[in-house]
TIKOL-507014 format. One record per residue (C-alpha): residue number from 1; chain; x, y, z. Coordinates in steps of 0.5 Angstrom, whole numbers. Layout:
N
R / resi / chain / x / y / z
R / NUM / A / X / Y / Z
...
//
This chain:
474
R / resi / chain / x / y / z
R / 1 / A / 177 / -18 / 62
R / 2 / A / 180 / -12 / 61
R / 3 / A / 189 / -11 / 62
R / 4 / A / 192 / -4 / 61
R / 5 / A / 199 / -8 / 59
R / 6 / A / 203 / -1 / 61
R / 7 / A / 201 / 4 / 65
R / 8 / A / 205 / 9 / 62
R / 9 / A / 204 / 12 / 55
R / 10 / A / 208 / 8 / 49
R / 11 / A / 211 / 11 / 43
R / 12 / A / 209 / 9 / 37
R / 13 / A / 214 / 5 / 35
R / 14 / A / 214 / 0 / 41
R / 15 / A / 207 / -1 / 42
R / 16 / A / 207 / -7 / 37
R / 17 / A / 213 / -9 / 41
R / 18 / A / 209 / -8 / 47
R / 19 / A / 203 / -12 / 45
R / 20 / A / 207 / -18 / 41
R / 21 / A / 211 / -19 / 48
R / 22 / A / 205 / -19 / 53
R / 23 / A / 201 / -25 / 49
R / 24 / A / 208 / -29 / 48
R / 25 / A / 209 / -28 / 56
R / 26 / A / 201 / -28 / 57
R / 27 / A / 200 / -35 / 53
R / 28 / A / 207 / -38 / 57
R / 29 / A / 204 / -36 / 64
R / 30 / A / 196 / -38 / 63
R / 31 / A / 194 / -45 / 62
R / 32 / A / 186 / -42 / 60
R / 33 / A / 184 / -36 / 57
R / 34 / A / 179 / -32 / 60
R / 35 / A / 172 / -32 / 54
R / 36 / A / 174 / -24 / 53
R / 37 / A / 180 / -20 / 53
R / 38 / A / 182 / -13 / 52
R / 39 / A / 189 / -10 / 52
R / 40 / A / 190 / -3 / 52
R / 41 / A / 197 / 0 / 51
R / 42 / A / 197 / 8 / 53
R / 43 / A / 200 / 12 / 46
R / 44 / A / 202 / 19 / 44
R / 45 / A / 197 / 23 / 41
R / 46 / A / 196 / 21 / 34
R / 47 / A / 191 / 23 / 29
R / 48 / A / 186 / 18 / 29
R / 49 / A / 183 / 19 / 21
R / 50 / A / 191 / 20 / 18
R / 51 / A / 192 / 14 / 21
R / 52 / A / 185 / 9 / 18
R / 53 / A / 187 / 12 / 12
R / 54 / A / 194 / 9 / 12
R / 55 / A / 192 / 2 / 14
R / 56 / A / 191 / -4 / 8
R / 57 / A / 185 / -7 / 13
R / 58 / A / 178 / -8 / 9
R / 59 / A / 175 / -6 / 15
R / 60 / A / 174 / 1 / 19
R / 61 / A / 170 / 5 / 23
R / 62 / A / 171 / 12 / 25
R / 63 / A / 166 / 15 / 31
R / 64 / A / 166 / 23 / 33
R / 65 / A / 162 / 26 / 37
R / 66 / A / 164 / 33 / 40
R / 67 / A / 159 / 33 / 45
R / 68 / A / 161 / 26 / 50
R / 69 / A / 168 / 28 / 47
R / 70 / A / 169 / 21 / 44
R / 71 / A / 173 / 20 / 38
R / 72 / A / 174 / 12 / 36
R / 73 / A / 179 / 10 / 29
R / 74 / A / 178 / 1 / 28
R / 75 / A / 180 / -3 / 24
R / 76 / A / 179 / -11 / 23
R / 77 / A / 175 / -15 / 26
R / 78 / A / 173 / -19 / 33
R / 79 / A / 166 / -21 / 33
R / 80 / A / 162 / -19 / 27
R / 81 / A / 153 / -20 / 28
R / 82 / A / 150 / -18 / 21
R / 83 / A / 144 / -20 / 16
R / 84 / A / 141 / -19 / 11
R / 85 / A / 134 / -18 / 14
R / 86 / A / 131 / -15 / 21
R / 87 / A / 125 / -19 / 24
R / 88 / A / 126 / -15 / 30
R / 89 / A / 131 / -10 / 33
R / 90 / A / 130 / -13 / 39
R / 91 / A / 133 / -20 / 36
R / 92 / A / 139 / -16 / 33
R / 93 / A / 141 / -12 / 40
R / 94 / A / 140 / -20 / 43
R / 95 / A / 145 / -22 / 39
R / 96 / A / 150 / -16 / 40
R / 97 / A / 149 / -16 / 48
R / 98 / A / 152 / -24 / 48
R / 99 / A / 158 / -20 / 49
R / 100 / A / 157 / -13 / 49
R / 101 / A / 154 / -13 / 56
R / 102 / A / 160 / -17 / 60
R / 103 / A / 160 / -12 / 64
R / 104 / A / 167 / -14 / 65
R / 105 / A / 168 / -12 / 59
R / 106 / A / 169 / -4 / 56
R / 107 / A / 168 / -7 / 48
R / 108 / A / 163 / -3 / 44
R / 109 / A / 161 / -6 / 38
R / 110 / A / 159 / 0 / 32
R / 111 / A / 155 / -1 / 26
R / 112 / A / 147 / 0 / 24
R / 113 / A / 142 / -2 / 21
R / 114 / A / 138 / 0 / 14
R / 115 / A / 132 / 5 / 14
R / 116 / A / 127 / -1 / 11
R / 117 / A / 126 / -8 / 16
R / 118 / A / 122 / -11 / 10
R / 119 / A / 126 / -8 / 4
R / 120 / A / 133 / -13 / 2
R / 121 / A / 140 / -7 / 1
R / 122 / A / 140 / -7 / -6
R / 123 / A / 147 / -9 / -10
R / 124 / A / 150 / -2 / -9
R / 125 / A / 149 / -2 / 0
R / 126 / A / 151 / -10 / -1
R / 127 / A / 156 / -10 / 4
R / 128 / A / 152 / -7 / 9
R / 129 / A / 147 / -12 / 9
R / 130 / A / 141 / -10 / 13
R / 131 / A / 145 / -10 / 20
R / 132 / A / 151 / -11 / 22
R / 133 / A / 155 / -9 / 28
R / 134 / A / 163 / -9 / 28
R / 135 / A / 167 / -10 / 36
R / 136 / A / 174 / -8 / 32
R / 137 / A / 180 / -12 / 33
R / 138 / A / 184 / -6 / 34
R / 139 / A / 183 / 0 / 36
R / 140 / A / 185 / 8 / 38
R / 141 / A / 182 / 11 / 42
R / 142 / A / 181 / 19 / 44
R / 143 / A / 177 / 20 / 50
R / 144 / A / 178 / 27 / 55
R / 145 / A / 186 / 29 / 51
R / 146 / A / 188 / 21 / 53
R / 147 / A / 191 / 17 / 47
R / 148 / A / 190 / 9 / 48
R / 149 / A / 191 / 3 / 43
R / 150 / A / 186 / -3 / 44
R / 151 / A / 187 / -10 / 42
R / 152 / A / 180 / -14 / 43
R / 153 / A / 180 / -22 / 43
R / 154 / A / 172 / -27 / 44
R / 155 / A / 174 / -34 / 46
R / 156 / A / 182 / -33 / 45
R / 157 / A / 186 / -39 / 43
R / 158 / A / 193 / -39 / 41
R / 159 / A / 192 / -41 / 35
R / 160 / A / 187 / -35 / 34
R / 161 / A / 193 / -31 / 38
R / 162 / A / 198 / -32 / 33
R / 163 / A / 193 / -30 / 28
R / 164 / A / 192 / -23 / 32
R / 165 / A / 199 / -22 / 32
R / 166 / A / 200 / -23 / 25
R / 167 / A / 194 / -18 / 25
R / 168 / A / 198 / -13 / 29
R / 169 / A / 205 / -13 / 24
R / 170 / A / 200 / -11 / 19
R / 171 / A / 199 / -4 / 22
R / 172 / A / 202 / 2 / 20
R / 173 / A / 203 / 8 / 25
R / 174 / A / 207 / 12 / 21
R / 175 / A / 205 / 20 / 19
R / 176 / A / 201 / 20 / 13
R / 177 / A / 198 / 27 / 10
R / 178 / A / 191 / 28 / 6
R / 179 / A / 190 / 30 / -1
R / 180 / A / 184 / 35 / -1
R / 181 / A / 185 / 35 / -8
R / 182 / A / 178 / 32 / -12
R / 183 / A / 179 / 30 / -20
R / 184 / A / 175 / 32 / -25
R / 185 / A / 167 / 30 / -25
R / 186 / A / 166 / 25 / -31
R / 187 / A / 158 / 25 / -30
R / 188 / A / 153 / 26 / -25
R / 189 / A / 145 / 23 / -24
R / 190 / A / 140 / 27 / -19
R / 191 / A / 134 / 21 / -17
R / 192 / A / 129 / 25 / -17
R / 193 / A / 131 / 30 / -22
R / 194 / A / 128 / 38 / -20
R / 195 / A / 121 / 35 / -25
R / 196 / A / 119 / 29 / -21
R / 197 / A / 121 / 32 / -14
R / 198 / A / 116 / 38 / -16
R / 199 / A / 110 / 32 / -17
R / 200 / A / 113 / 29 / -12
R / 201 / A / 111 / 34 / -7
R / 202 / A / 105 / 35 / -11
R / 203 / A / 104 / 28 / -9
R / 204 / A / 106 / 29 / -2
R / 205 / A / 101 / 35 / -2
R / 206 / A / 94 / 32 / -4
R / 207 / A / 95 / 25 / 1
R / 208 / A / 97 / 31 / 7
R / 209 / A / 90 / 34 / 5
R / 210 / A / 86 / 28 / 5
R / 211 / A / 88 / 27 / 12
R / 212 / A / 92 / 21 / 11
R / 213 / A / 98 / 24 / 13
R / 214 / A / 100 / 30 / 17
R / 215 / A / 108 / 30 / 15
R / 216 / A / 112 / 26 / 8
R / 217 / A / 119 / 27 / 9
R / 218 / A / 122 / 26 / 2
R / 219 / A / 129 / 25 / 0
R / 220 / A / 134 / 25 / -5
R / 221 / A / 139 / 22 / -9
R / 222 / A / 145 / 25 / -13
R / 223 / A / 150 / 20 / -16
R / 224 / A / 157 / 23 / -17
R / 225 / A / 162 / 21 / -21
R / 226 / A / 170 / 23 / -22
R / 227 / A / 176 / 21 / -26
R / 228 / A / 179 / 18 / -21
R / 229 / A / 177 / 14 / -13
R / 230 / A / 175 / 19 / -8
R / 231 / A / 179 / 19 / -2
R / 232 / A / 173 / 19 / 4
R / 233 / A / 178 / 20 / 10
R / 234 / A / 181 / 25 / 7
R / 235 / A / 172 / 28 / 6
R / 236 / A / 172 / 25 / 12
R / 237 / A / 177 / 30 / 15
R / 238 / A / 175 / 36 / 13
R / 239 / A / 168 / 35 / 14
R / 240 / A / 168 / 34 / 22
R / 241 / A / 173 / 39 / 21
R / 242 / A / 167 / 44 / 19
R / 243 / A / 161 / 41 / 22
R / 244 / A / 165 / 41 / 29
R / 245 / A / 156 / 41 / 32
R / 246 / A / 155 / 34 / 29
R / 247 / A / 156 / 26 / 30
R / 248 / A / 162 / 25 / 25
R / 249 / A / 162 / 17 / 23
R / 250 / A / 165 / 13 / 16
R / 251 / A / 163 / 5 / 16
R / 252 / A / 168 / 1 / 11
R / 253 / A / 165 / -6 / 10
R / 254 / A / 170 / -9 / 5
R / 255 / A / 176 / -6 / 0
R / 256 / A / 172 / 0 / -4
R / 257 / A / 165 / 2 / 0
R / 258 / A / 164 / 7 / 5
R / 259 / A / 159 / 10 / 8
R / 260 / A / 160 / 16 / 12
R / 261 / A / 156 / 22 / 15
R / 262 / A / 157 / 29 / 19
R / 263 / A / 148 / 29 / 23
R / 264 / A / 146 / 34 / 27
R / 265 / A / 141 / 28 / 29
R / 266 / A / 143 / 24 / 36
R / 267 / A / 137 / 19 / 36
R / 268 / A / 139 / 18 / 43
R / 269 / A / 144 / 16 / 48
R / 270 / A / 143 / 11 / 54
R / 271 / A / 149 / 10 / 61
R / 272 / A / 145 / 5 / 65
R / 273 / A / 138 / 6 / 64
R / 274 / A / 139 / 14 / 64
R / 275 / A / 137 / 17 / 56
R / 276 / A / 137 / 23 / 52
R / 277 / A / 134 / 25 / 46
R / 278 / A / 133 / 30 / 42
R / 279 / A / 128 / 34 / 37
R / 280 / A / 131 / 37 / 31
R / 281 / A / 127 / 39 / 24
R / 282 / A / 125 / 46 / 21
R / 283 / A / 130 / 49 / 17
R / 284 / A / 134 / 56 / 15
R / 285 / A / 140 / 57 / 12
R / 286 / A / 145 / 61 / 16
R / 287 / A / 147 / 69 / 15
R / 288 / A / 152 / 72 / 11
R / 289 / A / 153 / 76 / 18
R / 290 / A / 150 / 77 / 25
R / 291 / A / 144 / 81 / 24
R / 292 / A / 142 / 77 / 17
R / 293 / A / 143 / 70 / 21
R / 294 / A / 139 / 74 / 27
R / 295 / A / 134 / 74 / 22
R / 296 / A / 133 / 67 / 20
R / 297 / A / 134 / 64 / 26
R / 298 / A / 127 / 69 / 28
R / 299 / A / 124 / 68 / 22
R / 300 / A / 126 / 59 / 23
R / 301 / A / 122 / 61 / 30
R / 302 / A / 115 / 65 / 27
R / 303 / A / 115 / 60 / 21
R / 304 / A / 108 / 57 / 22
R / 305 / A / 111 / 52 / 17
R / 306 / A / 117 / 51 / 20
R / 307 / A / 114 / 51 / 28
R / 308 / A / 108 / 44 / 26
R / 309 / A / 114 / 40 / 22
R / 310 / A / 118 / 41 / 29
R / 311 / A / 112 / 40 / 32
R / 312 / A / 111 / 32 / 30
R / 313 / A / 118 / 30 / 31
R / 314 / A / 117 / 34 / 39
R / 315 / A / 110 / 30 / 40
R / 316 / A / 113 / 23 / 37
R / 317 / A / 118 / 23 / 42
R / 318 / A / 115 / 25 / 48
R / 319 / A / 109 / 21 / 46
R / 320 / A / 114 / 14 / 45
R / 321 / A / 119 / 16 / 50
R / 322 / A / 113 / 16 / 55
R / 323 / A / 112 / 10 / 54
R / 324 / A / 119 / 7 / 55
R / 325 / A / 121 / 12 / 61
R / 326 / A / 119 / 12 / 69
R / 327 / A / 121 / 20 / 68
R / 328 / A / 121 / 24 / 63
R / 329 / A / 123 / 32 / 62
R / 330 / A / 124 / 36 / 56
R / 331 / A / 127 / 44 / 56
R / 332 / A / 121 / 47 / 55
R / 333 / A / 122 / 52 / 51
R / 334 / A / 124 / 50 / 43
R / 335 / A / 131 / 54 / 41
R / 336 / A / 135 / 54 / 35
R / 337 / A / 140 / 49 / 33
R / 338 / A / 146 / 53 / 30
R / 339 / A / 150 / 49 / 24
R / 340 / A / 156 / 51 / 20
R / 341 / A / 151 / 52 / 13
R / 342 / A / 144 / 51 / 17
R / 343 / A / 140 / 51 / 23
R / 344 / A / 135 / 48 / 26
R / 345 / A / 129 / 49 / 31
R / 346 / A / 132 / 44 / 36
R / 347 / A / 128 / 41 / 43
R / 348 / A / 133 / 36 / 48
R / 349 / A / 129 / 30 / 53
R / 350 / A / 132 / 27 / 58
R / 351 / A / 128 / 21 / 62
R / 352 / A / 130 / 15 / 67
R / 353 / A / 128 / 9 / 63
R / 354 / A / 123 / 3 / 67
R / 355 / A / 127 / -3 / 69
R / 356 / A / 127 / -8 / 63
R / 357 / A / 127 / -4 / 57
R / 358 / A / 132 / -5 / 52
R / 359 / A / 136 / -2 / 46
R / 360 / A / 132 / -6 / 42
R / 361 / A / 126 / -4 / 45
R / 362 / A / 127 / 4 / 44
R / 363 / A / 131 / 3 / 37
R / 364 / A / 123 / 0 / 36
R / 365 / A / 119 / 6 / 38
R / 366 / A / 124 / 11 / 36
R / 367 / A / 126 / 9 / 29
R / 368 / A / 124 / 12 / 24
R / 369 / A / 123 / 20 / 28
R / 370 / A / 118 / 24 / 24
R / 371 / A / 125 / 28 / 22
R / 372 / A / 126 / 22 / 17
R / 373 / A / 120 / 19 / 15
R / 374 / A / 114 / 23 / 17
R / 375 / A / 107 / 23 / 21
R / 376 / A / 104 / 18 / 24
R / 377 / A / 111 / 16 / 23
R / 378 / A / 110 / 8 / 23
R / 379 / A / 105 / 9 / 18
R / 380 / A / 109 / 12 / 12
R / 381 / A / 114 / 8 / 11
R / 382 / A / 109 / 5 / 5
R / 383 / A / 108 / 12 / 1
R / 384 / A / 116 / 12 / 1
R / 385 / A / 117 / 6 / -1
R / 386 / A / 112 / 7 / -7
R / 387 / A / 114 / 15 / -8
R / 388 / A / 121 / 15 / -8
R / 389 / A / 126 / 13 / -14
R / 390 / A / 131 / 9 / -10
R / 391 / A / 133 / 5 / -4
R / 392 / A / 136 / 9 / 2
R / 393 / A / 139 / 3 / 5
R / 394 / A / 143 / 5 / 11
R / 395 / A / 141 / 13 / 10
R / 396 / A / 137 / 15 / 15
R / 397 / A / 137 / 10 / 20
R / 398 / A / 140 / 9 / 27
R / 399 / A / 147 / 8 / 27
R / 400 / A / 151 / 9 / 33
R / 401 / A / 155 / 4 / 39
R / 402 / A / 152 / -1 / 44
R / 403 / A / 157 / -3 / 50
R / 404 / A / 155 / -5 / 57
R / 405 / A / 150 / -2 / 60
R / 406 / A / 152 / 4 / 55
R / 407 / A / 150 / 5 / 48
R / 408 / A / 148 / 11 / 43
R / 409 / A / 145 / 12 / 37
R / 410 / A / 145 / 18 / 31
R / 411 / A / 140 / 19 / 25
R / 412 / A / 145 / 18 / 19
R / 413 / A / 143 / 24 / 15
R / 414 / A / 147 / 28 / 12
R / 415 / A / 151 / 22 / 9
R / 416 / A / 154 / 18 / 3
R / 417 / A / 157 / 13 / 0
R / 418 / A / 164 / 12 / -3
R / 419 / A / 165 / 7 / -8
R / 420 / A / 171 / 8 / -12
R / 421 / A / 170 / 14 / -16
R / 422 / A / 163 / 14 / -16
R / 423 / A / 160 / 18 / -9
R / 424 / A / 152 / 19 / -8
R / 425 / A / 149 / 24 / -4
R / 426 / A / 143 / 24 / 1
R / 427 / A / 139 / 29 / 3
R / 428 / A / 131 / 30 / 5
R / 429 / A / 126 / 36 / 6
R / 430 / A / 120 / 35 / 11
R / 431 / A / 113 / 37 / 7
R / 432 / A / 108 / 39 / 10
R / 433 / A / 101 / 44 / 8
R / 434 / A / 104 / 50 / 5
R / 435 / A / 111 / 46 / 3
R / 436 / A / 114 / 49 / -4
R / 437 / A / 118 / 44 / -9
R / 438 / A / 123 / 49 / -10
R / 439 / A / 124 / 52 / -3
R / 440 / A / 124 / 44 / -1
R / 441 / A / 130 / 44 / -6
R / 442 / A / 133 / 49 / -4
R / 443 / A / 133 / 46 / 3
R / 444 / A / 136 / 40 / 0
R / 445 / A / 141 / 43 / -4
R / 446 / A / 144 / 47 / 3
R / 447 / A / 144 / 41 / 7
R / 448 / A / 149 / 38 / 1
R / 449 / A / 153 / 44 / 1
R / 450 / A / 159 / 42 / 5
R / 451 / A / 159 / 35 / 1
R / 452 / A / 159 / 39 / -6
R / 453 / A / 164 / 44 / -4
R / 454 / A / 169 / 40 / -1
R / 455 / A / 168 / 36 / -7
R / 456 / A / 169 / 43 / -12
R / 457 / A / 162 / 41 / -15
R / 458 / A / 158 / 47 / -12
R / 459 / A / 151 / 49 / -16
R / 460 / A / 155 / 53 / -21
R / 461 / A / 159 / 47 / -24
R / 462 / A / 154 / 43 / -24
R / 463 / A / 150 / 47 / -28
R / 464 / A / 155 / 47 / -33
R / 465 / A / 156 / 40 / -33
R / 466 / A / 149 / 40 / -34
R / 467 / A / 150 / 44 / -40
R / 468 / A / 155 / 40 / -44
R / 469 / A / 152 / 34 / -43
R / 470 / A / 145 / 37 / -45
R / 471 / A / 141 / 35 / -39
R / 472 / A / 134 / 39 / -38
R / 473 / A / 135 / 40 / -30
R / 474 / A / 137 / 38 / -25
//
């Protein structure tokens, strides 16, 4: 059941009031609770990472995507699906449907998966789990230039409400600023460094010559560490604030672990049994001008390395999203994807899904895209496994919402994890025949370079740091 309490906005001072007052008449008036209930107060306008920032909750979500014009900041929990292994996606997206798709019900559960189905989340990613899918106790959210408080109760009780309320005195709606200032990196460590990535590839190379595979996608780790705690709002808030084409998400599960990210890559979104997906790979940097950026985006488009890579992710989801839809249209004509750093070559689909197929079912066939994992692309994960020197955990997985007969669902990339005041940094290149170690590495240092700056560790600090610490490369 869904209750608008007020339908006219409320300060910030009052909505706790507002909430508090209508539970106690609510519990005085009603006998039975309805199974789910949602509360929604209209609020002024309010900077939704500010506010997660200052709120002393273990739990929180921040969701940004420019172009449904959705931004969500959550704290608490109201429902929680999680495990520590994924037979099947299917079973997981079963267990979050329980709730999620009550159609009298506007609540989203947020949250993902790991990149592996069959490899357990290692101590660092342990709060994680394999999966785990939040429907928040409280939320602000901002949807077309309107503010709204959220409140989210399953099986309401008035025990259970009286804990709410004692929740709800919790928050804090008092402005607070950012600190963009980093402190002093203490040590840094690069898995694989730039000489294992060159054999790596080296690697890559010889299994693509012997047809085994057409397309390896390869990824990096880099651990930072600093002085003091990184803020990952305050990280938060400058990356959306430069990558306005992105998905922006931060997932923190517990008191020090954040997961955040700033992808260009949507996986897809369904309304209803409509879907849109997108193909995205093949790099270039952006110009220092326009007739410079000009040039690469041309230069992106004639490369026949650059066009082959795009070309895997484009046939893969056509070939998969054929079998999932009744309809299923593309653009036609491949363009580019303009970032704030980078650029992509980039190909959208839209389709009508047939009647019975699920979340679970598209999470299956989509999961991971060439763009991630490589061609044929269920039959990489095992030289990934066996190349790469550390466990992606939720890197480059499907993270995204799931509502009533809605959901949406991103490549996380371009992301990291925060714990305390060490932050890791992942990245990944695409190999194919004619792949060079040290471009991939270039391609790999650019799509980290907002991560980097914000945190005032670009290349050239690193490579002093490196030297005072005696390391060979990096």
């Amino acid at each position: 059941m869904n209750i608008s309490i007020s339908a006219t906005t409320i300060t910030r001072d009052r909505i706790k009031k507002a909430l508090l007052d209508f539970l106690d008449q609510y519990m005085s008036d009603k006998k039975d609770f309805p199974e789910l209930l949602r509360l929604t107060v209209p609020m002024p306008e309010i900077n939704l990472l500010a506010w997660l920032k200052n709120q002393a909750v273990d739990q929180k979500i921040y969701w940004f995507d420019k172009k449904t014009g959705l931004e969500v900041a959550a704290v608490g929990v109201a429902d929680m699906v999680a495990g520590a292994q994924v037979e099947n996606y299917a079973a997981v997206i079963g267990r979050v449907m329980k709730y999620a798709g009550n159609e009298n019900f506007d609540g989203k559960y947020y949250g993902g998966f790991s990149f592996y189905k069959d490899i357990a989340p290692d101590d660092i990613w342990a709060d994680f789990g394999a999966y785990r899918f939040i429907l928040p106790r409280f939320e602000i959210i901002r949807k077309d230039g309107v503010y709204t408080f959220v409140c989210n109760f399953i099986q309401p009780e008035v025990e259970s409400v009286f804990a709410v309320a004692r929740e709800l005195e919790v928050l804090n709606f008092q402005e607070v600023s950012f600190n963009h200032e980093t402190s002093k990196l203490s040590d840094f460590i690069t898995r694989p460094d730039k000489t294992q990535w060159r054999e790596m590839i080296r690697t890559a190379l010889r299994h693509i010559r012997q047809a085994e595979y057409e397309k390896i996608v390869l990824a990096r780790e880099i651990e930072l560490q600093f002085l003091s705690h990184i803020d990952p709002f305050s990280l938060m808030s400058v990356l959306r604030e430069r990558n306005s084409q992105t998905i922006n998400f931060c997932i923190q599960n517990g008191k020090h672990q954040v997961f955040l990210g700033s992808t260009p890559e949507m996986l897809y979104r369904r309304t209803d049994r409509e879907i849109l997906s997108e193909a995205v790979a093949g790099t270039r940097p952006r110009g220092r001008n326009a007739a410079e950026d000009l040039a690469l985006a041309m230069a992106l488009q004639t490369s026949e390395k650059e066009v082959r890579e795009h070309g895997f992710v484009a046939e893969s989801l056509r070939r998969n999203l054929d079998r999932l839809t009744d309809k299923l249209e593309s653009a036609g004509e491949v363009t580019v994807l303009k970032l704030a750093r980078i650029q992509h070559l980039y190909l959208p689909f839209s389709g009508i899904l047939k009647a019975g197929v699920t979340d679970g079912d598209i999470l299956e066939a989509l999961h991971p895209t060439p763009a991630v994992g490589g061609f044929p692309e269920k039959s990489i994960l095992p030289i990934l496994k066996e190349t790469e020197p550390f466990n992606r955990g939720w890197y480059a997985a499907p993270i995204g919402w799931i509502g009533a007969g809605e959901s949406a669902f991103s490549v996380a990339i371009r992301s990291a994890l925060v714990t305390r005041n060490k932050i890791m940094l992942y990245s990944g290149a695409g190999i194919v025949e004619g792949s060079s170690p040290d471009n991939e590495w270039d391609e790999l240092e650019n799509k980290l370079f907002h991560f980097k700056r914000i945190l005032g560790v670009d290349g050239q600090s690193l490579e002093k740091h490196q030297q005072l610490l005696g390391i060979s490369s990096y």
